[in-house]
C-alpha positions in Angstrom: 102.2 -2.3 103.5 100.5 -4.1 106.7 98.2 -5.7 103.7 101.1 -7.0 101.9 102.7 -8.6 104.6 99.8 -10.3 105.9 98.9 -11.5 102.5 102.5 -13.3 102.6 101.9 -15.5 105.5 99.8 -18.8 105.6 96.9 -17.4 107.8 93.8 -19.0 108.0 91.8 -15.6 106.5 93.6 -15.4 103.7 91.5 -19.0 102.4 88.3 -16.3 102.8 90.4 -13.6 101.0 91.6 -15.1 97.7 88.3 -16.5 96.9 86.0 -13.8 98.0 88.5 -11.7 95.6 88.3 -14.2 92.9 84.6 -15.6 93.1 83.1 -12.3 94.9 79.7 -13.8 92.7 80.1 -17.7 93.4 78.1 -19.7 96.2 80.0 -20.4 98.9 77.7 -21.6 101.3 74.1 -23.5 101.4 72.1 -23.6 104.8 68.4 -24.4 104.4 67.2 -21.5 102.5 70.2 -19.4 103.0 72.6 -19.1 100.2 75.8 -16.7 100.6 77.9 -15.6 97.6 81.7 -15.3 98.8 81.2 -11.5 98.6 78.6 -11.4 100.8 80.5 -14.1 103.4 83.7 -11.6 103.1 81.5 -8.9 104.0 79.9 -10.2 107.1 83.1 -11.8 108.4 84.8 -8.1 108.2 81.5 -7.0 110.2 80.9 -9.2 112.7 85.2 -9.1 113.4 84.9 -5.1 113.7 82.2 -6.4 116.3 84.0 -8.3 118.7 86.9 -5.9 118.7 84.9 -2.9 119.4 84.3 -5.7 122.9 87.3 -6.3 123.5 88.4 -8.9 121.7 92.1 -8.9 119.7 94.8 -10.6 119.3 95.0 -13.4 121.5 91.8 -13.5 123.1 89.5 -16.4 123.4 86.2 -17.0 122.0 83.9 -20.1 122.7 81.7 -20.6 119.8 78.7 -23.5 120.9 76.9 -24.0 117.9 74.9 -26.6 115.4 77.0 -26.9 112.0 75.9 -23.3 110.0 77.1 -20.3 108.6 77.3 -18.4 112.0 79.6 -21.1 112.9 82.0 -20.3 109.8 81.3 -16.4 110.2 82.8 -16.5 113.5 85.7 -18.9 112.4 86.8 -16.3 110.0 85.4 -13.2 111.8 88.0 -14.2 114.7 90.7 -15.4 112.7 91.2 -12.0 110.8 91.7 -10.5 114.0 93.8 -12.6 115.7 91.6 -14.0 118.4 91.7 -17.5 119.6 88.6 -19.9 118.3 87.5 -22.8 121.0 84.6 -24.9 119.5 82.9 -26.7 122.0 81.3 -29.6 121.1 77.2 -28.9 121.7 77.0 -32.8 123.3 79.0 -32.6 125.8 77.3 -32.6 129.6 77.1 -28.7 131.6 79.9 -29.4 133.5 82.1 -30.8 130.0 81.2 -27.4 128.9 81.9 -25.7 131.8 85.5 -27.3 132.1 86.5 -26.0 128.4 85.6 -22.6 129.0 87.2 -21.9 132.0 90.0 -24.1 131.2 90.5 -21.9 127.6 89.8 -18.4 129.3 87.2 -17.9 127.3 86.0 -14.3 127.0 83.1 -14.1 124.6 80.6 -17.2 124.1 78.6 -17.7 120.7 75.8 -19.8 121.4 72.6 -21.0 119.6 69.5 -20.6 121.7 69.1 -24.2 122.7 72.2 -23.7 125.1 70.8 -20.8 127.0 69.8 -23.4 129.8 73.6 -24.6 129.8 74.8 -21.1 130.6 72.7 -20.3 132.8 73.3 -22.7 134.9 77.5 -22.5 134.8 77.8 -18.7 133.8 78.4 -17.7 137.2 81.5 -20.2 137.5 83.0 -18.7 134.7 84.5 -15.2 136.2 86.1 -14.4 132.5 83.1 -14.9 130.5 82.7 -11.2 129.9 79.4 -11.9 127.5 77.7 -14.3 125.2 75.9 -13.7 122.3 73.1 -15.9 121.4 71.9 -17.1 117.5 68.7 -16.9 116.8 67.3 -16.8 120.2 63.8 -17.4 120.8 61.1 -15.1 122.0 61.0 -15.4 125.4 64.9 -14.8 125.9 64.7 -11.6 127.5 67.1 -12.4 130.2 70.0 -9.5 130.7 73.5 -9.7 130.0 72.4 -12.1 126.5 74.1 -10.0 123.4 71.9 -11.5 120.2 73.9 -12.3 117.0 71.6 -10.3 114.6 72.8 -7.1 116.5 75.9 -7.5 115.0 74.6 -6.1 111.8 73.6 -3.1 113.1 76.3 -0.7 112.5 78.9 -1.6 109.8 81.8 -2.1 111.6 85.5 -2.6 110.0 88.0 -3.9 111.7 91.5 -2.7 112.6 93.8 -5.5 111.5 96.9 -6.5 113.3 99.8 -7.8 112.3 99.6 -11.9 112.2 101.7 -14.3 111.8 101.3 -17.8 110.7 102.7 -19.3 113.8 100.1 -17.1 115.7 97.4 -19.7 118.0 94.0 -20.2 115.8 92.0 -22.5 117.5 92.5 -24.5 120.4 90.5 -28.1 120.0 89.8 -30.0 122.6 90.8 -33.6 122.6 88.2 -35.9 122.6 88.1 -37.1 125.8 88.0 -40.9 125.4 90.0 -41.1 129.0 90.4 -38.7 131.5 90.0 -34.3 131.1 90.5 -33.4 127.4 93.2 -31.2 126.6 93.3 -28.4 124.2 95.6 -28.8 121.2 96.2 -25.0 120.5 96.8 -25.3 116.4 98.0 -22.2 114.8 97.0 -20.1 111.4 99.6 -22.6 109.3 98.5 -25.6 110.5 95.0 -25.1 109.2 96.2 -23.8 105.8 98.6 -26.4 105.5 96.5 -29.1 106.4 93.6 -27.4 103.9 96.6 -27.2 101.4 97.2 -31.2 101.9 93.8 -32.8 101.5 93.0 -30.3 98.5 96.1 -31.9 96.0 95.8 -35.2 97.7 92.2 -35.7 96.4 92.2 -33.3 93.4 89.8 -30.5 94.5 88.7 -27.7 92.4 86.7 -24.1 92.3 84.0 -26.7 90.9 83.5 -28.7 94.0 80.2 -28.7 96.0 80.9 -30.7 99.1 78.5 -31.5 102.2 79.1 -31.1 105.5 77.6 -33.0 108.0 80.5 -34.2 110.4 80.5 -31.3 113.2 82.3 -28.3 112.8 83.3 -28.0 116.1 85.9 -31.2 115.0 88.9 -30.9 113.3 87.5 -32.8 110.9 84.6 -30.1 109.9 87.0 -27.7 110.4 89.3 -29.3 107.8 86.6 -30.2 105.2 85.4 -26.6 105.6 88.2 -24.8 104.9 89.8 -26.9 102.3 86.5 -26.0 99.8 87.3 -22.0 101.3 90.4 -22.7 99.6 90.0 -23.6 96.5 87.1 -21.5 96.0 84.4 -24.3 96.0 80.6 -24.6 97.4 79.6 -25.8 100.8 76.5 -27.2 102.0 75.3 -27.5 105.5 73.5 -30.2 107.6 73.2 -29.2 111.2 72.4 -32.5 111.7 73.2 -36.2 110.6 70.2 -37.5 108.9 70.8 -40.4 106.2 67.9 -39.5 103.9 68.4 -35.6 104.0 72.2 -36.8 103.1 71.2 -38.9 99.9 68.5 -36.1 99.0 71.4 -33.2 99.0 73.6 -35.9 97.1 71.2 -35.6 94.4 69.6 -32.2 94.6 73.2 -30.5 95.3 75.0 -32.3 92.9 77.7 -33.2 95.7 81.0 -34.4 94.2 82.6 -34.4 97.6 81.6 -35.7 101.2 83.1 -36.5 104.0 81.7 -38.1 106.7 83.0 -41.4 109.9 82.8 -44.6 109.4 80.0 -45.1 111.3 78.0 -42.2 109.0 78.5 -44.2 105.8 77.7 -47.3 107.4 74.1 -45.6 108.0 73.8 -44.4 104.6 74.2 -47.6 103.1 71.3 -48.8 104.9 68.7 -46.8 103.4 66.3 -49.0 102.1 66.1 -46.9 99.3 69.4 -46.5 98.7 69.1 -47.1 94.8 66.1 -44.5 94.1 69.0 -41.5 94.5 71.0 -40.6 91.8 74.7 -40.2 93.8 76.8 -39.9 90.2 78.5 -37.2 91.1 79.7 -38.0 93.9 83.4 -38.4 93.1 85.4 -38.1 96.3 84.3 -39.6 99.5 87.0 -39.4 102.3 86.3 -41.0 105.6 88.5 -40.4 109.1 88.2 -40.6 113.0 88.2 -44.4 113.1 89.8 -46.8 111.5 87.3 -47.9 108.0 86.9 -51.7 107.7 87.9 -53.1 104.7 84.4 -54.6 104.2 82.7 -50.6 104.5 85.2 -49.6 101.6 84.0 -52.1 99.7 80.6 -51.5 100.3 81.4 -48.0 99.3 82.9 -48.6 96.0 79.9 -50.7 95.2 76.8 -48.1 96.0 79.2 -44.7 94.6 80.6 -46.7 91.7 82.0 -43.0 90.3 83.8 -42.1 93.4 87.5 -42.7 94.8 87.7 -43.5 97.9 90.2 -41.7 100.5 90.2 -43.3 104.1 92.4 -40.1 106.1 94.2 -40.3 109.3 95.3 -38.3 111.8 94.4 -36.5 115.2 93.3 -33.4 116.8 97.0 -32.7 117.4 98.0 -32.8 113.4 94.6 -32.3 111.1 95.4 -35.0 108.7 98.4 -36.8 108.6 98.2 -39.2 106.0 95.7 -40.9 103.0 95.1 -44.4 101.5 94.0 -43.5 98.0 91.0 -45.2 96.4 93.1 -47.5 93.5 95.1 -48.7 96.9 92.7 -49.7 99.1 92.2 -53.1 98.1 95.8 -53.7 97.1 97.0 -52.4 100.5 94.0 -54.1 102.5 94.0 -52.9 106.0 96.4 -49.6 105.4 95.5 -45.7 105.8 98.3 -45.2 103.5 101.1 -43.1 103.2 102.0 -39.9 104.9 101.5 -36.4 103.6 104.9 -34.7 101.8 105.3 -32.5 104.7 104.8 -34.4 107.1 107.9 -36.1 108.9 106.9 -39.3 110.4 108.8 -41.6 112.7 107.6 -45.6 114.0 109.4 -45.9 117.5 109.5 -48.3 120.2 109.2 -47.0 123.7 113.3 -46.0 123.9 112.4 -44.3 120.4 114.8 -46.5 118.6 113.3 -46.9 115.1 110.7 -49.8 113.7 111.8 -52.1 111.3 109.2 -52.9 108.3 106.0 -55.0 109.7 107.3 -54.2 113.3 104.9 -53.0 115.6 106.0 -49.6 117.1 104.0 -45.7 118.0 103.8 -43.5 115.4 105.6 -40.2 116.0 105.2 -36.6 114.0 106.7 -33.5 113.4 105.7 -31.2 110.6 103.5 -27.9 109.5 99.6 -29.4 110.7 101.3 -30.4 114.2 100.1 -28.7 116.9 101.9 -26.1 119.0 100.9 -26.8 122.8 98.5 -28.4 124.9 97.1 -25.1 126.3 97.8 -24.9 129.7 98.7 -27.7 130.2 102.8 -27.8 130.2 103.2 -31.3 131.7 101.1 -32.6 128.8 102.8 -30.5 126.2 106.3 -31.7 127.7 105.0 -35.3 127.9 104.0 -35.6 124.3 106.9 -33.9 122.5 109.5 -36.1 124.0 112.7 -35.8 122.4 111.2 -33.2 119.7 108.1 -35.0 118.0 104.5 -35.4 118.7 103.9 -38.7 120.4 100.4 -40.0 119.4 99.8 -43.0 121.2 98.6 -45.2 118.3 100.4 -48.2 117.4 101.4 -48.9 113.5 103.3 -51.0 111.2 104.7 -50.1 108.0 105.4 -51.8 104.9 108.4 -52.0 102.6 106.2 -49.7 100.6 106.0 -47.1 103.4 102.0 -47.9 103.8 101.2 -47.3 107.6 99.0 -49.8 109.1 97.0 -48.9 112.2 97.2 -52.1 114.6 95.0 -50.0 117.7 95.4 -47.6 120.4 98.3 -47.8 123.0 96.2 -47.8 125.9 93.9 -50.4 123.9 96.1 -53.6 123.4 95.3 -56.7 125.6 97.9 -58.4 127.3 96.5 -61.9 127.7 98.8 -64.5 129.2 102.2 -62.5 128.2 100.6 -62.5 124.2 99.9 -58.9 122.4 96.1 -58.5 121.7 95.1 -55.7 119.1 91.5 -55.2 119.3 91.3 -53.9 115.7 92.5 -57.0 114.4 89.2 -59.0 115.9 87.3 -56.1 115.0 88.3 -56.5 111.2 87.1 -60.0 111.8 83.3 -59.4 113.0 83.0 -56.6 110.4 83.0 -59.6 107.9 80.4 -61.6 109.4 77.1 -60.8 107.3 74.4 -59.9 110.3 76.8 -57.6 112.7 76.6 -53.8 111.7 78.7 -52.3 114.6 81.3 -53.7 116.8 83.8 -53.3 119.5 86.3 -55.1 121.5 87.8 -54.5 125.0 90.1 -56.4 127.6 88.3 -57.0 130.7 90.1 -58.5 133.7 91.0 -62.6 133.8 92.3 -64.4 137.2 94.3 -66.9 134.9 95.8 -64.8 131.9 95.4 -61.2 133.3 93.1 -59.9 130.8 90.7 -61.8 127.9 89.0 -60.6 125.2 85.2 -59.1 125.3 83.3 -58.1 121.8 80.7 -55.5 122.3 78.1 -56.3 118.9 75.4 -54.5 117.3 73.4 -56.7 114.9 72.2 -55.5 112.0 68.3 -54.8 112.2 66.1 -58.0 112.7 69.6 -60.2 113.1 69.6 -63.1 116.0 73.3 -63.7 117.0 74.2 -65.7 120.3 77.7 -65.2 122.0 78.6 -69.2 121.2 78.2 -68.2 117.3 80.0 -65.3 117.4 83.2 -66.6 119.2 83.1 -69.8 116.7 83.4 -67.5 114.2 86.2 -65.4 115.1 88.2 -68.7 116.3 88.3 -70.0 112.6 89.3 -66.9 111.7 92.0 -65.8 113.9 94.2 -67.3 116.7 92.1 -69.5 118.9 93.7 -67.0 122.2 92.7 -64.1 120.1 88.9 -65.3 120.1 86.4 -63.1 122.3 85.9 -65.2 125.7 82.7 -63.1 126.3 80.3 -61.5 124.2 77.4 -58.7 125.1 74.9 -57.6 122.5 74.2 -53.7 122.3 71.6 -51.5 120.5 74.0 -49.2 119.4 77.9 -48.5 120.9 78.8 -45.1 122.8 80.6 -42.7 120.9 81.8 -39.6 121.3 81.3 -36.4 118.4 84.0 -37.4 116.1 83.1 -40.8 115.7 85.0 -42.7 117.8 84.0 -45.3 120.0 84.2 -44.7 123.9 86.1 -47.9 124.7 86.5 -46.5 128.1 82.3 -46.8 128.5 82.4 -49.8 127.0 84.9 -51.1 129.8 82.9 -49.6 132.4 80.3 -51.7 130.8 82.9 -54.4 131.3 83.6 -54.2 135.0 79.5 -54.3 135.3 79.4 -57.2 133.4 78.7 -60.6 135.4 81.0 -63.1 134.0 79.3 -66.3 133.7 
């Protein structure tokens, strides 16, 4: 009976389930040399979650998992999630006392690891009076240290676990924001919002038990998290990089047969520098879907051009929702500028700061409520209260939308300039330097002015054996925008600061700023 009812509910297991019932024989993952049928994925997920509840762990409990993109990583997504217990992926960049801050900030109880972090928790583990044990992948020889569990040892004994009762509403993961300004805060998202989001992006772009995908985006994002569980889902094959490599990415597009990647903006920009971009055969390829930051129109139509078979999705959302909305490929050029229009389920509102609503082309902050929303900052009730004012997710980002419905990111709340009493929307100047031929990468930032408050500075990466001068660059953008608009300063970069997901740490780039002798 227990069986039934769980099979009735939207939890996140259930993806692992269906197809490991229907496809016990298929490929479901690709690491390396590793392949693992579904059967064989089911089978070590019910193992390794009889594992951590004969330690403790059940319903409820927290487990850090700080690992490269593999199939540990997915192993101990579904492992925990059949059991109830609370995943917190911990992004493997982030500085010892990032790391440290998450896990005690979470509660975590049980840390999976890969053996390059050993150093890393050594060095907090004391601090962390709840961390009760952590079990290392594929630790290294000389790791002899006590209190290490090792992730092989799991395998030992075959261990099934005793499954409680779950509900879809029941905390899955809790995500940590990505920290662009102050302490990141962990979205808690529950079993429904990860099937419904996976639910989403699967009939927005047409996936089948056919598709092979590559992942390459971390896991430890919602992003990964998303594209991972959406092929789960339907049943499809998954192939993992542990790391971003543009090469090793075209090579698995043609090896693999890949017919559906996603990857930042930033990540297809790379590709399409490979200077043998044209010796690949990429055919198949006949989804690419691209999120985290905003995609210049000129990147999309770069895109079209090099995967000539594939549709092009440009997602958006936030740790708080998964996904909230999609521009679809035979739109993007039509609706220039848009991500599109939201997801069925997924009630959105365009506000101005009394919440009164938007009027067409009217700039306002887009507000959610729906099945992907999160349920809590964990925590953290201030925040939570804060950002579900009057009932819907605040997200801070500033929109439009047309008579169409077509939302229209115009930037970040905490990102508009106020220069000399006129609104400044940095992604409208950076739309304008993505056109210019020789910039690859740019960003732009207000930086203090005596006489209009704050002015407009352009961070710009060339594009590889490119001269630009700051004189060239502001000419350019003042015949192409509002001559107050126009950066007043210019600084040339080797690459910008960005966080995990993809996103570019404007607050860096203003610390930059305050550094910066104005001339």
């Amino acid at each position: 009976m227990m069986e039934y009812q769980r099979a009735k509910q939207l939890l996140a297991d259930e993806m692992l389930n269906r197809s490991a019932r229907r496809f016990p024989q298929k490929t479901a993952l690709v690491h390396g040399n590793t392949r693992m049928t579904y059967g064989m994925l089911q089978s070590r997920v019910d193992n390794i979650a009889g594992w951590f509840q004969s330690r403790g762990i059940f319903k409820g409990d927290k487990v850090g998992v700080l690992l490269y993109n593999s199939i540990e990583f997915i192993e101990v997504f579904f492992a925990l999630a059949r059991i109830g217990a609370v995943i917190v992926p911990v992004n493997f960049r982030l500085q010892k006392s990032e790391v440290e801050y998450i896990l005690g900030n979470s509660d975590v109880k049980i840390l999976v690891a890969h053996d390059d972090f050993t150093y890393v928790i050594q060095e907090i583990r004391s601090k962390l009076p709840k961390l009760s044990g952590v079990v290392i992948v594929d630790p290294y020889d000389a790791l002899k240290e006590d209190g290490f569990l090792f992730y092989d040892s799991m395998f030992k004994s075959t261990l099934q676990p005793k499954l409680e009762y779950l509900e879809d509403d029941d905390d899955l993961l809790i995500v940590y924001t990505s920290g662009t300004t102050g302490r990141p805060k962990g979205a808690v998202l529950t079993h429904k919002n990860a099937f419904m989001n996976a639910v989403n992006m699967t009939l927005e772009c047409g996936l089948t038990k056919d598709e092979v995908q590559l992942i390459t985006t971390p896991l430890f994002h919602v992003g990964g998290i998303s594209a991972m569980t959406m092929i789960v889902l339907v049943g499809g094959t998954s192939i993992i990089h542990s790391k971003f490599d543009p090469n090793a990415v075209l090579e698995t597009f043609d090896a693999e047969k890949v017919s559906y990647a996603f990857m930042v903006p930033s990540m297809w920009n790379l590709l399409l520098q490979v200077p043998n971009f044209q010796d690949y055969h990429v055919g198949r390829l006949r989804v690419i879907c691209t999120a985290a930051a905003t995609t210049p129109l000129e990147l999309k139509k770069k895109l079209m051009e090099h995967f000539p078979n594939a549709n092009v999705y440009d997602t958006f959302g936030h740790t708080e929702t998964f996904s909230t909305s999609t521009l679809k490929a035979g739109d993007s050029l039509i609706k220039s500028g848009s991500v599109g229009l939201p997801f069925s389920n997924i009630e959105i509102r365009v506000v101005d700061e009394d919440m009164n609503d938007c009027r067409p082309g009217e700039v306002g902050e887009i507000i959610y409520r729906g099945p992907t929303v999160m349920k809590e900052y964990y925590n953290n009730p201030a925040a939570t209260e804060e950002a579900f004012k009057g009932g819907w997710f605040h997200s801070g980002d500033l929109v439009t939308y047309d008579e169409d419905g077509y939302l229209t990111v115009v930037d970040r709340k905490k990102d508009m300039i106020i220069s000399g009493g006129e609104n400044i929307y940095p992604k409208e100047i950076e739309e304008v330097l993505y056109t210019h031929p020789d910039i690859f990468d740019a960003a732009v930032v207000g930086v203090p002015d005596e006489k209009w408050g704050e002015t407009v500075k352009a961070y710009i990466v060339p594009k590889p054996g490119k001269k630009l001068s700051e004189q060239e660059i502001i000419h350019y953008c003042s015949e192409r925008s509002a001559s107050y608009k126009k950066p007043r300063y210019v600084e040339f970069l080797e690459e910008l600061p960005r966080n995990a997901s993809g996103k570019i740490l404007k607050t860096k780039l203003r610390t930059y700023a305050d550094n910066f002798e104005k001339l």
